[in-house]
N, C-alpha and C positions, 0 to 999 in steps of 0.2 A: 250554502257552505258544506265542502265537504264530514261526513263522517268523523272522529276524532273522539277516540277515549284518552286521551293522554293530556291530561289537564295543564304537566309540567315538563319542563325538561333540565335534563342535567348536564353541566357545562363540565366537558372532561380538562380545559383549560389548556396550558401551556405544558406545568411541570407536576410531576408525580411527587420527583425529591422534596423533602421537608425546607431543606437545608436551600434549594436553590427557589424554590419559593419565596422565600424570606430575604432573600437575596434580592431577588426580581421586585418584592412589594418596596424595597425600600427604592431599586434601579429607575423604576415606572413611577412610583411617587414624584421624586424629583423630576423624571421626564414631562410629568402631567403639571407640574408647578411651572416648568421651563416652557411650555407650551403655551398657557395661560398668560404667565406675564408677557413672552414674548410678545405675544398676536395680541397682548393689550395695548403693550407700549408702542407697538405699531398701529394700532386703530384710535389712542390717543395723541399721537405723534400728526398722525395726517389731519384726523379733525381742529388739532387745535394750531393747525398751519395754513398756511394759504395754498397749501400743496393741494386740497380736498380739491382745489377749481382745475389740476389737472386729472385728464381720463384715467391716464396711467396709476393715478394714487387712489383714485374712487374705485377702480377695479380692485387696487390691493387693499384698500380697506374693509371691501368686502371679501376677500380672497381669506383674510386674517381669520373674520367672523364666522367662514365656515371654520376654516381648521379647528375652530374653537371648540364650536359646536357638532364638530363632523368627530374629534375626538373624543369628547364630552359623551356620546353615545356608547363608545367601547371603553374608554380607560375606566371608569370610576370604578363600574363591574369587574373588570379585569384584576383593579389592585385589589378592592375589597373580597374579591375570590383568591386571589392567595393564599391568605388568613383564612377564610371560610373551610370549614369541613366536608361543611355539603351548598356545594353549587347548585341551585338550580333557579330556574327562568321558569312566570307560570308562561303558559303558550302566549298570551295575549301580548304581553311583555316583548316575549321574543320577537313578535310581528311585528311591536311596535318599533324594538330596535332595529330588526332587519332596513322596514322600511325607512326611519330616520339614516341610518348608516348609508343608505344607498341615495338617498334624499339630499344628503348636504356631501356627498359627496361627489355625488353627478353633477350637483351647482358646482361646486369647484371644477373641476373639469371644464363645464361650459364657460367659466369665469377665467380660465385659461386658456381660454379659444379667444373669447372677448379680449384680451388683453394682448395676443398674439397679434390679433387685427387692430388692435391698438398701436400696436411698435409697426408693422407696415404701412398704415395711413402714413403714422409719424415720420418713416424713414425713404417711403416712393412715393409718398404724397405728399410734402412737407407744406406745399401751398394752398393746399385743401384742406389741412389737417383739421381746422377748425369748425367746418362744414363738415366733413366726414364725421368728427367724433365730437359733435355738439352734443349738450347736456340731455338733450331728449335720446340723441341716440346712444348714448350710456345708459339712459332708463331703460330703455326699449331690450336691448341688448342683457339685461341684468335681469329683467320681468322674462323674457325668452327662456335666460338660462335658468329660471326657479321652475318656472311651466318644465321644462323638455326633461329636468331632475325629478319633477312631479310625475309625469307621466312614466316615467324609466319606471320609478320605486314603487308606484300599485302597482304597476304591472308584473312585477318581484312578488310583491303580498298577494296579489290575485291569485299568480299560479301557486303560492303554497297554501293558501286556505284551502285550495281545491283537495288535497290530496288529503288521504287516510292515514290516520297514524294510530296504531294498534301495537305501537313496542316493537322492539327496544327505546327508550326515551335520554340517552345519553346522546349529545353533541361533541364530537370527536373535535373542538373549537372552544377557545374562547369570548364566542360571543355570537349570535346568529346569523347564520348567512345560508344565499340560499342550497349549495351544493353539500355542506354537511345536513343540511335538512331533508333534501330529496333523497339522501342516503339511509333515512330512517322511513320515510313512505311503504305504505304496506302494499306496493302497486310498484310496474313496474317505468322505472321513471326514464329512461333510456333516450327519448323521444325530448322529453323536457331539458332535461343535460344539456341535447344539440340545441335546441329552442335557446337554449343561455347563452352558451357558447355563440350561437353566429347573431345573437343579440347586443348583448352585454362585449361579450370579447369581441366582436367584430366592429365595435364600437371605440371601443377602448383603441383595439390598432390602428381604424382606420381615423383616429381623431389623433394619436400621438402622430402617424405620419403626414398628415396634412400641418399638426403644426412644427416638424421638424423640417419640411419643405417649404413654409411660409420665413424660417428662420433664416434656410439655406438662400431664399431672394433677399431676405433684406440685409444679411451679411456679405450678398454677390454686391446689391446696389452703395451698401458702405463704404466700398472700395473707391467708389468715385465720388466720396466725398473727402474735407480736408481733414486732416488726421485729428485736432485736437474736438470735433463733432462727433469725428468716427468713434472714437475714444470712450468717448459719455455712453455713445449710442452703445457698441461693444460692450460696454460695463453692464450696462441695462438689460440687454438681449442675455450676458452671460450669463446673470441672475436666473430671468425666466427658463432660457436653456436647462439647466440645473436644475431647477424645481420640478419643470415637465418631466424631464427622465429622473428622477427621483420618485415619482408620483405617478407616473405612469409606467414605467415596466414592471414594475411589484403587480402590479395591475393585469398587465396582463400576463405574467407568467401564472396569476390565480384564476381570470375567467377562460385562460385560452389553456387548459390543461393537459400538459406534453404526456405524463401520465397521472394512474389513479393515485396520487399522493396529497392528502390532508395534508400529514406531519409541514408538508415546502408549505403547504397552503399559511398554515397558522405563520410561519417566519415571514413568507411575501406581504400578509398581513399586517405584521407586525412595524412592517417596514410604512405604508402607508396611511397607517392607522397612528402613528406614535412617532416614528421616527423623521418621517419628513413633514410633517406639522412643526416639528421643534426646531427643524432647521429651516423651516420657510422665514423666518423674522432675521435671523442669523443671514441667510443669503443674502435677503433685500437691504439690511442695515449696512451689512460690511462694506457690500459692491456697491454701496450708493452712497454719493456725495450729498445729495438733496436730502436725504432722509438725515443722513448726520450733520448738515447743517441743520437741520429744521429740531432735532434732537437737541443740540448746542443749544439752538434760541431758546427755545421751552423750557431749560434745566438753568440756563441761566435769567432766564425773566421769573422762574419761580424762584429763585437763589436770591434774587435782589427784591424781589414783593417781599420773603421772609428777611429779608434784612430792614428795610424799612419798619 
């Protein structure tokens, strides 16, 4: 392990104002409440539906389970440093959350690959669909995407244990990541930057373009089908469309950086950290007939148990 006297570090957050702090703790509270219940009532919606035995709903119930948990790493700290005077993270902490943040977030991503190749089976395969996206290969495909989010995020932890940190001990962020951290390294890191960048951001592009073009075939093949399938299917693709670019250009406008700016960093952040988490449940409920019927059933079978 690298060298390191700085046992802790200090989270310079979002806001400096008093007034807009307290503002933000009450904004983010609610957002982290609205996140929570969403992505629960969607992971109790599918389980307790017959929807679990389609691929598409077992992808988004695990899709839910990260937001949860991929949130759950940054908000808590986020709101409760608001209020806090003094911010700080001991370093162990830090690691922990970098790598957790990077951990269930990469699963998401892969989880939206998985599900990407889920709507093309479904919509240029439709006679294989079943043999293509049988229950093993949902498994298979979901164990992939933990492994490939596993290997991304030590490999995040590895290269910053490695480095020296001898002060300054402020994070110009709310919450640890790796580019405000290489920024504090007493070495110089210039080389690792790229290393991230054609890593991480070549990552991110080259996975939002592959599934933007997996989208552009299966809304060319849509076309030749009859309108009220096209319809469902359009619905469904619109969802996932939306979330991808929700979730991915915040993305990479932060690891592919145009310039040296933090300040965009923390709001890009902001964006996939908090913001499209809370609207992922909100997409898939509105734009989906199968989710709000299956919501229907479950609110009115529990309405008449408590009436009995």
């Amino acid at each position: 392990m690298g060298y390191q006297n700085i046992t802790e570090f200090i989270l310079l957050g979002l806001f400096s104002d008093e007034d807009e702090r307290i503002a933000c703790f009450v904004v983010f509270s609610l957002c982290y409440i609205a996140i929570l219940s969403g992505n629960l009532l969607i992971l109790l919606t599918i389980s307790g539906s017959c929807l679990r035995e389609q691929p598409m709903y077992f992808f988004l119930s695990y899709l839910s389970f990260m937001d949860v948990c991929f949130t759950s790493t940054v908000a808590p700290k986020l709101i409760t440093d608001l209020l806090a005077q003094q911010k700080t993270i001991s370093y162990n902490s830090c690691m922990a959350q970098m790598f957790y943040a990077h951990f269930f977030g990469a699963t998401e991503i892969f989880i939206l690959v998985a599900m990407a190749y889920d709507r093309y089976a479904a919509i240029c395969r439709p006679l294989h669909y079943m043999v293509i996206m049988s229950r093993q290969v949902c498994y298979v495909l979901l164990m992939a995407s933990i492994l490939g989010a596993f290997l991304h995020s030590i490999l995040q932890v590895l290269i910053i244990i490695e480095l020296p940190f001898c002060g300054p001990n402020q994070i110009d962020h709310y919450f640890c990541d790796v580019f405000p951290l290489l920024k504090l390294a007493c070495m110089d890191t210039s080389l690792l930057v790229i290393v991230i960048i054609s890593t991480t951001g070549v990552l991110s592009i080259l996975t939002f373009v592959a599934l933007v073009i997996s989208y552009i075939i299966i809304l060319s093949t849509l076309r030749t089908h009859s309108s009220q399938s096209s319809r469902k299917a359009l619905s469904t693709c619109g969802s996932h469309i939306t979330v991808v670019f929700m979730f991915f250009l915040p993305l990479i406008f932060t690891y592919v950086p145009m310039a040296d700016s933090v300040s965009n960093d923390k709001v890009f952040a902001l964006f996939y950290t908090m913001i499209a988490p809370m609207f992922n449940p909100l997409i898939y409920t509105l734009r989906n007939t199968d989710m709000k019927n299956a919501m229907k059933k479950m609110w009115c079978r529990d309405t008449q148990l408590e009436e009995k």
